[in-house]
Every structure is written in C-alpha cells, then in structure tokens.
KESE-333138 format. One line per field, with one value per residue (C-alpha): residue in one letter; x, y, z. Coordinates in steps of 0.05 Angstrom, whole numbers, plus 5000, padded with zeros to 4 digits. Layout:
N
r <- (A_...) $
xx <- (X_...) $
yy <- (Y_...) $
zz <- (Z_...) $
END
This chain:
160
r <- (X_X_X_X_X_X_X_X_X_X_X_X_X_X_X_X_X_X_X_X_X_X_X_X_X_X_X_X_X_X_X_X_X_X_X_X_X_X_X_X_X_X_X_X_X_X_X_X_X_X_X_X_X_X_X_X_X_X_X_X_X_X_X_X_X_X_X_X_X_X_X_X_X_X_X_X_X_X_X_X_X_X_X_X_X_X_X_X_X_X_X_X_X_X_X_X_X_X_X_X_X_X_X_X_X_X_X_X_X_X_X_X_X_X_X_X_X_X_X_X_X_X_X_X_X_X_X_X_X_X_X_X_X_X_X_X_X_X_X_X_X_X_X_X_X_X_X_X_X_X_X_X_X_X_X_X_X_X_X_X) $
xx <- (3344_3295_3246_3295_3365_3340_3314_3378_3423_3388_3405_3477_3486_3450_3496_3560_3540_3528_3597_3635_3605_3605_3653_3661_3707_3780_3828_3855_3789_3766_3830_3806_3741_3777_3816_3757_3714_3781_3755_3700_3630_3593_3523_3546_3622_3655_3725_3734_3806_3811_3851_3801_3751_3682_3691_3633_3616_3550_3514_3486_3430_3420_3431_3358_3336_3386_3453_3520_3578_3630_3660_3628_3561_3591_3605_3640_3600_3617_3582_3524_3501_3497_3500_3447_3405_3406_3386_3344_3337_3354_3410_3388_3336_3374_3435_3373_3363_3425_3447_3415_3446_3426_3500_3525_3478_3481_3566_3556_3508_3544_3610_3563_3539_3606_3619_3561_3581_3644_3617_3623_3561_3565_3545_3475_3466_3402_3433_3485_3433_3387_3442_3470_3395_3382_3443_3424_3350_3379_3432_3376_3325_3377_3391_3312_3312_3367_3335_3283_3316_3353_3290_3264_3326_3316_3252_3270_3331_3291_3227_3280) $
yy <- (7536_7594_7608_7667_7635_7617_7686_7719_7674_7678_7757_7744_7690_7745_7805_7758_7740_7813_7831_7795_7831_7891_7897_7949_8001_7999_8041_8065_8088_8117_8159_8181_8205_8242_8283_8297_8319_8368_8329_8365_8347_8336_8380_8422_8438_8420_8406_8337_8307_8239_8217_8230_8179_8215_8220_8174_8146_8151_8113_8172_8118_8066_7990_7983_8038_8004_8031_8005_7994_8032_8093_8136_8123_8149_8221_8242_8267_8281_8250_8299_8300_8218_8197_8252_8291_8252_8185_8156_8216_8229_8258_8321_8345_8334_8383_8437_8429_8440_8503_8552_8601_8572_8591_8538_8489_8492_8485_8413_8389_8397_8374_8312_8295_8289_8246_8201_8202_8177_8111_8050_8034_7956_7936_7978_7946_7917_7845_7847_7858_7808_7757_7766_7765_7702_7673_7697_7664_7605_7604_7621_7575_7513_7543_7533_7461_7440_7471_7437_7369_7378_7396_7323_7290_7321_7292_7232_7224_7250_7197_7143) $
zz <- (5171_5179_5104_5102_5092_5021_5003_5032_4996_4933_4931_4952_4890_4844_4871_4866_4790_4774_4808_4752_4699_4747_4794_4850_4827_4840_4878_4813_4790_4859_4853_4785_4818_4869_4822_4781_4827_4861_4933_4934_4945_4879_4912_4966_4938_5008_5011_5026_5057_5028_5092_5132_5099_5098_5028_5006_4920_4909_4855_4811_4790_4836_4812_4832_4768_4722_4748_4750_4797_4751_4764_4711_4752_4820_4840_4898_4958_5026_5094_5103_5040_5012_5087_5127_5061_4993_5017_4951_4915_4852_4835_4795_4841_4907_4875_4849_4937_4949_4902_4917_4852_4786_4759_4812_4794_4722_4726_4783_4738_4674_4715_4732_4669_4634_4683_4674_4594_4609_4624_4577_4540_4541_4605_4600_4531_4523_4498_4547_4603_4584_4565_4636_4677_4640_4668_4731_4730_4710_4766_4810_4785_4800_4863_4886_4854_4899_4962_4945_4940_5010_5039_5017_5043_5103_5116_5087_5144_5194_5175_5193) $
END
C-alpha cells in the first residue's frame, strides 16, 4: 500500500460523509436550473441545447470557500466559459470579464443572486457545520487508528 492510499481514502470517506448531508443535485433540480437560467449561459448569455450536453453547473462558491452541492449554489454555464475561462475565479468578477455593457452585467448578476438566495439556510448554519465536521474528524480520526493497527499486524505477520 503506497503512504498515499491512506491520504486518498481519507478524502473519499470525508466527501462521502458530506454527500449525505449534501448531496449532488438531482435531475429534478438540474431541470429547475435549466429553466431558470432559459439554457443560456449564466456570463456570456449563449444559448445552450441541453441535448447536446455542454451545458455544465458550476459551483457559484466552491465547496473549498464554504459552498454547497445544492442547486441554489450552481448556475448554468456553457463549455467555454466554466470549462476554457472561469476556472477558480470568482463568480462576480469573471461575469464583470465577460460583459462588457454594465446594463448586461447588472441584469446576470441580479438574475444570479436570486438564485443564490434561493438556497436553504440550514446546511451553511454555523451549528449544523460544525456538528457535521465534528462527525467527520471523528470518522476520520478512527479511520487513522485502524490504519494504524493493520500496519502493526502487518509487521507482526510478516516478523513470523
């Protein structure tokens, strides 16, 4: 077992435990997005053909700056712009790039920001997010104790 395997499946038992509380968002909500957005890019205002699958959700704020996996923290975007231009950016300033008359910008923003209000407060909520990390770290913490303890019956095996 490479000093990897541990570290990798550490994050996959911390993404899986967030994905209960936070789930990926269904096709019924994706559909929602679509039809808010009128398949059209959320920057650039392309039209986007949901059969032809370069219709992409990006996270508005990313999970790593506190965001969430629901809906309400997506916005629809085609190819060039979440796959080719946006990358980490945030949000705001990448559509400011983007538009180049302030009338345009001002209306995607606002459309944007309902959006984002949309979402439920819970999961965000300061007790909910600490009650669920300390899960976590606890899941994780006996996850490193039993590593541990194979590691010593491996050696013990292979001493005899």
């Amino acid at each position: 077992m490479s000093k990897d395997t541990p570290f990798m499946a550490k994050n996959k038992i911390k993404r899986s435990l967030k994905a209960i509380c936070d789930p990926h968002p269904s096709k019924l909500e994706r559909d929602s997005l679509w039809d808010y957005f009128n398949s059209q890019c959320a920057y650039c205002g392309v039209d986007i053909e949901k059969a032809s699958r370069t219709g992409h959700l990006d996270h508005l704020i990313p999970s790593s700056q506190g965001g969430t996996n629901s809906i309400f923290n997506h916005a629809l975007s085609c190819a060039k712009c979440n796959g080719d231009e946006k990358r980490e950016e945030e949000w705001d300033s990448f559509l400011k790039k983007k538009t180049e008359q302030d009338d345009i910008y001002q209306q995607r923003k606002h459309r944007i920001e309902a959006w984002l209000q949309k979402a439920p407060k819970g999961i965000n909520a300061p007790e909910f997010t600490l009650k669920r990390d300390s899960i976590i770290d606890q899941a994780l913490s006996d996850f490193d104790s039993s590593v541990a303890k194979m590691r010593e019956l491996k050696k013990s095996d292979l001493a005899n």
